[in-house]
Phi, psi and omega in degrees: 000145168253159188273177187297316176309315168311284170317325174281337177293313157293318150260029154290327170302301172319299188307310185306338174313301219271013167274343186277021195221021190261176189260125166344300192289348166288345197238350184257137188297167182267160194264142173278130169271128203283313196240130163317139181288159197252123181276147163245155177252162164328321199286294183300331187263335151290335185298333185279351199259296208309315199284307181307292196198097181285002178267345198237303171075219191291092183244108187219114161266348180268004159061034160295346177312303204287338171329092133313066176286133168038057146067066181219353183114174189282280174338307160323297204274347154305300170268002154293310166312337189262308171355279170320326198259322179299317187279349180277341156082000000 
């Protein structure tokens, strides 16, 4: 048989085991976002093409700017799209 002292020893052991196996991400505090995203208009994204590269300037030929997806606005949908182009590159 084991005596208690064994056995509390063993699952003091246990418990310690499985925290050191716990995940990093469990223990960081969460991160703050320092500034609100910023939505661009139509307006705001030729004035930036132009400033970017004046030789080509505003180019859209699929008129994705003007895309409303799923009714949420030019801005929404401007910044779903840049979403898209960064992570997808």
């Amino acid at each position: 048989l084991i005596s208690t002292v064994a056995l509390s020893k063993m699952l003091s052991l246990a418990s310690a085991s499985t925290l050191s196996l716990a995940p990093a991400a469990l223990m960081r505090a969460p991160a703050v976002r320092t500034a609100a995203p910023v939505m661009e208009s139509k307006a705001e994204l030729e004035s930036l093409a132009g400033k970017l590269n004046p030789v080509i300037g505003y180019w859209d030929p699929l008129n994705l700017a003007d895309y409303d997806q799923w009714s949420q606005g030019q801005e929404a949908a401007i910044g779903f799209l840049r979403h898209a182009e960064i992570k997808h590159g």
